[in-house]
C-alpha positions in Angstrom: 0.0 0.0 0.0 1.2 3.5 -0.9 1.4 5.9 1.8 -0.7 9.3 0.8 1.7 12.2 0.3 -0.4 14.8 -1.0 -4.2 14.7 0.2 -6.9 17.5 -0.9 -10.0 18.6 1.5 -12.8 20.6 0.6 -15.8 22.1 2.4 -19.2 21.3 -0.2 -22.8 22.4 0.1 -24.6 24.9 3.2 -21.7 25.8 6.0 -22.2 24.6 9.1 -21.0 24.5 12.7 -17.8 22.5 12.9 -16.3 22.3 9.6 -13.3 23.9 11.0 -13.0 21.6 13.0 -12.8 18.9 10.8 -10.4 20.8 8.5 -8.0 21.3 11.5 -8.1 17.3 12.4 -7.7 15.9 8.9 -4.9 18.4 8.2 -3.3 17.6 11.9 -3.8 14.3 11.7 -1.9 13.6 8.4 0.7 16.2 9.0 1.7 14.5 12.4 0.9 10.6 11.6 2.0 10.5 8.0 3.8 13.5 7.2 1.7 14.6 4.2 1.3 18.0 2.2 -2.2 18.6 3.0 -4.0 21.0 -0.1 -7.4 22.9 0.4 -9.5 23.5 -2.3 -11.1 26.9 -2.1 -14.9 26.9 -2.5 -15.5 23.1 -2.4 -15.9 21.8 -6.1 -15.6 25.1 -7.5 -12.0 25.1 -6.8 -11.2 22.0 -8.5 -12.9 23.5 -11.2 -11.6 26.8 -11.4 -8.2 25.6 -9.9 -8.1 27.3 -6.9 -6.2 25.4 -4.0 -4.0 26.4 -1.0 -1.4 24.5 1.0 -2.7 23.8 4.7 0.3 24.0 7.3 0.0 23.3 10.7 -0.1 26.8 11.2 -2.6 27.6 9.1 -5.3 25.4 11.0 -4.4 26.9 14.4 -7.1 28.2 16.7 -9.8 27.9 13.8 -11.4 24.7 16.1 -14.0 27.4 17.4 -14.6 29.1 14.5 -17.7 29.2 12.3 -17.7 28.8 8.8 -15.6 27.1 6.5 -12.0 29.0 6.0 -12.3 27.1 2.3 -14.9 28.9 1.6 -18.1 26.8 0.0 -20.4 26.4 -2.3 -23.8 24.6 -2.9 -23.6 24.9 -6.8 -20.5 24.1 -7.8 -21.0 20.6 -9.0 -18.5 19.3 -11.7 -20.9 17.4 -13.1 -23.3 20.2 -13.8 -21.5 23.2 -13.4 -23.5 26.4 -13.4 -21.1 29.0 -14.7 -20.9 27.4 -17.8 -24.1 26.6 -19.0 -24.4 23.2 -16.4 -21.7 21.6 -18.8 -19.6 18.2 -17.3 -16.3 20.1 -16.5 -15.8 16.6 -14.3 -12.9 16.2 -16.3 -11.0 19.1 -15.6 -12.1 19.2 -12.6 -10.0 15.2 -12.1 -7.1 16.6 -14.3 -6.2 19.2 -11.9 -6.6 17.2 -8.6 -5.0 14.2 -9.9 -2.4 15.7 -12.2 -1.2 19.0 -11.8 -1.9 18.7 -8.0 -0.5 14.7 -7.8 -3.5 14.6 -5.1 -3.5 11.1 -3.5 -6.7 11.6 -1.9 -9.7 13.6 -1.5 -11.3 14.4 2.0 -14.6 16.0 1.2 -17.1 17.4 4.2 -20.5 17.7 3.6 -24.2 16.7 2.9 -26.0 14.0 0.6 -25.2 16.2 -2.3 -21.6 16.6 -1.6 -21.8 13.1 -1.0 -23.0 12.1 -4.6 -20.9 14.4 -6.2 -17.6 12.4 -4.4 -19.0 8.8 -5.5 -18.8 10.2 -8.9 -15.4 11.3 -8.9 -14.3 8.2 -7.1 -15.9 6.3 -10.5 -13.7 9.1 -12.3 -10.4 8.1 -10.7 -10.0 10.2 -7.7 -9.8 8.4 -4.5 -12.4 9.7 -2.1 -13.1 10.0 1.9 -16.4 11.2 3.1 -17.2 13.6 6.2 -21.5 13.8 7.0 -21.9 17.2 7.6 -25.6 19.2 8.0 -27.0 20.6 10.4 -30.5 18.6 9.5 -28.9 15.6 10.7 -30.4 13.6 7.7 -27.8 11.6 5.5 -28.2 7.9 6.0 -26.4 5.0 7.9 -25.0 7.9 10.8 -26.2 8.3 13.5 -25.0 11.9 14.1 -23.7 14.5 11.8 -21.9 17.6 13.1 -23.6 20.6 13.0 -26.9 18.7 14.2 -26.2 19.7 17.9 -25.5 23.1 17.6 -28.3 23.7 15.5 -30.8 21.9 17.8 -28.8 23.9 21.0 -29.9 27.1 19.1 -33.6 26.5 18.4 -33.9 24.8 22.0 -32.8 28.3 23.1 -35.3 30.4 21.2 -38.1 27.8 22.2 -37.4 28.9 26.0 -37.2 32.7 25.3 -40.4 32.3 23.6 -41.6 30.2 26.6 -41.5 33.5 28.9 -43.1 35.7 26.4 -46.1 33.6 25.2 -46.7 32.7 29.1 -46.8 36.3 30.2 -48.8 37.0 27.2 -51.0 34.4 27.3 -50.2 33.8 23.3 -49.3 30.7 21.0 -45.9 31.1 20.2 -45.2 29.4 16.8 -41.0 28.7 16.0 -40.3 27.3 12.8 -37.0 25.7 12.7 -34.4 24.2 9.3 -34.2 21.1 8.1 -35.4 20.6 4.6 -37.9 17.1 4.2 -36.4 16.1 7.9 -38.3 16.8 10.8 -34.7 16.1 13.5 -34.3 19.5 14.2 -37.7 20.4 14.9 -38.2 16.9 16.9 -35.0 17.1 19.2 -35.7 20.9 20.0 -39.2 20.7 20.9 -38.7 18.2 23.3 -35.7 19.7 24.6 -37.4 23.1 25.0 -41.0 21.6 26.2 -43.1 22.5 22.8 -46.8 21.2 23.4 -46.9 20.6 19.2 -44.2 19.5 17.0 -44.8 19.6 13.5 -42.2 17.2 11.7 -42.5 16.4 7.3 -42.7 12.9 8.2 -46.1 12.9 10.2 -49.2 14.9 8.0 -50.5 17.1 10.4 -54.3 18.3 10.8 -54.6 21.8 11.4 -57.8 21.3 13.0 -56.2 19.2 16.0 -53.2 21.6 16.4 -55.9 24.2 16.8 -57.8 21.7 19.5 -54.8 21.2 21.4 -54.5 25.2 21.6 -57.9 25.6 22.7 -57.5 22.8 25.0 -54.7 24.7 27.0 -56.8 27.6 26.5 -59.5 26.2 28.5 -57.2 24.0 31.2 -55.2 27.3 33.0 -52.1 27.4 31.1 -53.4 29.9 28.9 -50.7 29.8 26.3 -48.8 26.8 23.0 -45.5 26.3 21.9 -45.6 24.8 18.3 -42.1 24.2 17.2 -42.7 23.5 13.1 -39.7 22.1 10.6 -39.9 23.7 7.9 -40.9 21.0 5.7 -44.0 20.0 7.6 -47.2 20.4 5.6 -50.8 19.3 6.6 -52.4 16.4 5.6 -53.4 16.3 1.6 -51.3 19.8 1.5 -48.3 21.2 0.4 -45.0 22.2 1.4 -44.6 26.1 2.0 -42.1 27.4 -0.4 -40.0 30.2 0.7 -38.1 31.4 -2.8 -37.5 29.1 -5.7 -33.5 29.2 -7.0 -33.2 27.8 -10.6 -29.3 27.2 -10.9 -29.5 25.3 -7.3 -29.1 21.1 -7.6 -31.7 21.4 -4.7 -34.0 24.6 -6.4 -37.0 24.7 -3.7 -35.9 27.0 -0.6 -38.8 25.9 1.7 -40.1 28.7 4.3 -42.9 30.2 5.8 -45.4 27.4 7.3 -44.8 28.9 10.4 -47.0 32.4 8.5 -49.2 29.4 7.2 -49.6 28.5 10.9 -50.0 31.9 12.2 -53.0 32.4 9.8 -55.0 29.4 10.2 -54.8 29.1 14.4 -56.0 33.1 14.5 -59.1 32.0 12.8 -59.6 29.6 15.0 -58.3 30.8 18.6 -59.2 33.6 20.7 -55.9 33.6 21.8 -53.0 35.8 20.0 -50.8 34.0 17.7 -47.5 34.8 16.6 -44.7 33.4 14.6 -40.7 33.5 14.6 -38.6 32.2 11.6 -35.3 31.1 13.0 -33.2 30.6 9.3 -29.8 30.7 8.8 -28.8 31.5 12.4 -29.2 27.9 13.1 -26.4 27.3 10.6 -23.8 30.1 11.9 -21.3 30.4 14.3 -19.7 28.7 16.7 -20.1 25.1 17.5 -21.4 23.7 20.6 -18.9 23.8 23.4 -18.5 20.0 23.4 -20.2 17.8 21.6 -20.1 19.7 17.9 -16.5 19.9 18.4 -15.6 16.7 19.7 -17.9 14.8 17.1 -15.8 17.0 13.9 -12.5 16.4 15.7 -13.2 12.9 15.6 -14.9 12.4 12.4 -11.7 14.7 10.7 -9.1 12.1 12.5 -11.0 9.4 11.6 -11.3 10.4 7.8 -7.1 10.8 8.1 -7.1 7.5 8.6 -9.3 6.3 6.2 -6.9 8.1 3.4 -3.6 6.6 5.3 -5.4 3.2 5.2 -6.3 3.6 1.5 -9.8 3.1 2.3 -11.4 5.0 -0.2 -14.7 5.5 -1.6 -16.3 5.5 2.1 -17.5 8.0 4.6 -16.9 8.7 8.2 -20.1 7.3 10.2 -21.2 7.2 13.6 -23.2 4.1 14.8 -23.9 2.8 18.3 -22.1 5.3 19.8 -18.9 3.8 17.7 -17.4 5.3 14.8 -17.0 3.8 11.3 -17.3 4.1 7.5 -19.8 3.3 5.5 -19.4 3.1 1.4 -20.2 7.0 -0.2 -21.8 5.0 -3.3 -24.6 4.3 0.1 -25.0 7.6 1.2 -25.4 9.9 -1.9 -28.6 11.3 -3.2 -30.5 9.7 0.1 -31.8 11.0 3.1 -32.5 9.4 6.7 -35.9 10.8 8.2 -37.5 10.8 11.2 -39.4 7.1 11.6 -42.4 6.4 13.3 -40.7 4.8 15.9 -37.7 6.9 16.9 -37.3 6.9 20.5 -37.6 11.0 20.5 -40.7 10.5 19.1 -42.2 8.0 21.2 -40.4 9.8 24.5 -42.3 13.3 22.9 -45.8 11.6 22.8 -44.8 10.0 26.4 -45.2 13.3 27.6 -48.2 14.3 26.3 -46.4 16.3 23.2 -48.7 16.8 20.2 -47.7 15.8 16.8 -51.2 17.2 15.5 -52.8 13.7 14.8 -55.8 12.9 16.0 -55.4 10.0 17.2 -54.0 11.0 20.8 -52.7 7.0 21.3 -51.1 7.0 18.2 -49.3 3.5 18.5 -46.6 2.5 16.0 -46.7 -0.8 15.2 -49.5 -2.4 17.4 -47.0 -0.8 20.7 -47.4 2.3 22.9 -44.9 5.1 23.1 -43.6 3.8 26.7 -43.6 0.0 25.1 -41.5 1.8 22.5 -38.6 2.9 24.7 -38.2 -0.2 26.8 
């Protein structure tokens, strides 16, 4: 087996907490272990594209573990496959030319979402030897338990639910939050029960706006005079559709969803006596820096895993978590897929344990012929 002299990394897709992290491991790790020239493409794919590249030194990933953002740079249409400055034409080949011969890359580390994902299987088929790191803060790419990002994106919204808490209490309001997340309700899920929501509105469970409405009248009538509805921003009612926010024709993923939470807000005042408002968290979820602890540790260790993936020659897979262990999982696997939020997820069943709303209407709602507390034993 050749030892990897020269490895690339890239940052692909939406930023998110913790890609620094990642960078600063994977160029550590290969530095100190293996003694490798470690290259970073600027602006993911783009830079392989438009050959733009930097050398990473030890220096240069100093102090940047608590820094947001990417110091690539990245890019969420920069496919070589389908590149957008020119026309959507396959520049895959230059793109292979410049990593594999002009730069004599060895290797590939590239960080980032389903798409990102897809886009590295294909240049693995194309001759350049790929590593995969799950990032998005949605959580949502398959066989992982955990992507970084994920935590401090739920810490976020989990904060905005209790500041809304005091308000709608004092105010005797329902207090809508609508949180990221594309067709995945994790986000939504994991920060409603963190920050006590009474509804949680997720994509994968149809909703009826009638019984989100009776569990607000409900709370109305029993003393506590106030909701918190904590909605992804993929949910959508039963027979509806999604809410679309903006519509970006040059994207790979052109629907920006958006706005149920205004949806929300309109429907429940026509049916409440109660004052409704809405807050749109967006991109904040996504910026800055990542969670004290676990965000960090979680990218440290995916970025030293993924060094020694490359000094293994174990190419063509991507760093996974799994049981509380990490692994790899083949890339070919994880593009183009999503993991969503299943019936029986233990969040789920722990949310309806304590009398959390989903806005079903059937208030048992088993999974499977079993209760939510048979569900987490």
């Amino acid at each position: 087996m050749t030892v990897p002299r020269r490895v690339g990394i890239l940052t692909g897709g939406g930023d998110s907490p913790g890609l620094n992290a990642v960078i600063r491991a994977v160029t550590k790790s290969l530095i100190l272990d293996r003694g490798a020239e470690v290259v970073g493409f600027v602006d993911g794919f783009a830079g392989m594209v438009e050959k733009q590249s930097r050398p990473l030194s030890l220096r240069d990933v100093s102090g940047i573990l608590t820094l947001g953002g990417t110091i690539l740079g990245t890019s969420n249409k920069a496919n070589p496959f389908a590149y957008h400055l020119r026309g959507n034409a396959d520049v895959s080949a230059e793109a292979v030319r410049y990593a594999r011969d002009e730069l004599r890359l060895d290797a590939v580390v590239a960080i980032g979402g389903d798409g990102t994902m897809s886009i590295a299987h294909r240049l693995q088929q194309a001759g350049i030897p790929m590593v995969g790191v799950p990032k998005t803060i949605d959580n949502d790419l398959m066989y992982t338990d955990r992507t970084f990002g994920f935590d401090t994106a739920v810490a976020i919204a989990t904060e905005a639910i209790d500041r809304l808490h005091t308000t709608a209490q004092s105010h005797h309001r329902v207090m809508i939050l609508e949180t990221m997340g594309r067709y995945a309700g994790w986000i939504a899920l994991y920060a409603g029960v963190a920050g006590g929501a009474d509804v949680i509105l997720i994509p994968e469970m149809e909703y009826d706006i009638e019984e989100v409405a009776r569990v607000c009248r409900a709370r109305e009538q029993g003393g506590q005079r106030y909701t918190l509805v904590c909605v992804a921003e993929g949910a959508k009612p039963i027979g509806g559709q999604h809410a679309i926010r903006q519509v970006v024709a040059d994207s790979p993923d052109p629907l920006r969803l958006g706005g149920i939470c205004g949806v929300l807000e309109q429907q429940l005042t026509q049916r409440l006596t109660s004052e409704v408002r809405r807050t749109m968290l967006g991109h904040v979820q996504r910026g800055g820096t990542p969670t004290h602890a676990f965000d960090r540790t979680l990218a440290t260790a995916f970025g030293a895993y993924a060094a020694a993936l490359v000094a293994d020659g174990q190419y063509g897979r991507m760093v996974a978590t799994q049981g509380g262990r990490l692994t790899s999982v083949a890339i070919a696997d994880v593009a183009n897929r999503q993991r969503l939020v299943s019936s029986d997820a233990p969040m789920v069943a722990a949310a309806l344990a304590v009398g959390t709303s989903f806005g079903v209407k059937d208030v048992e709602f088993r999974f499977d012929g079993r209760t939510p507390s048979q569900l987490m034993t």
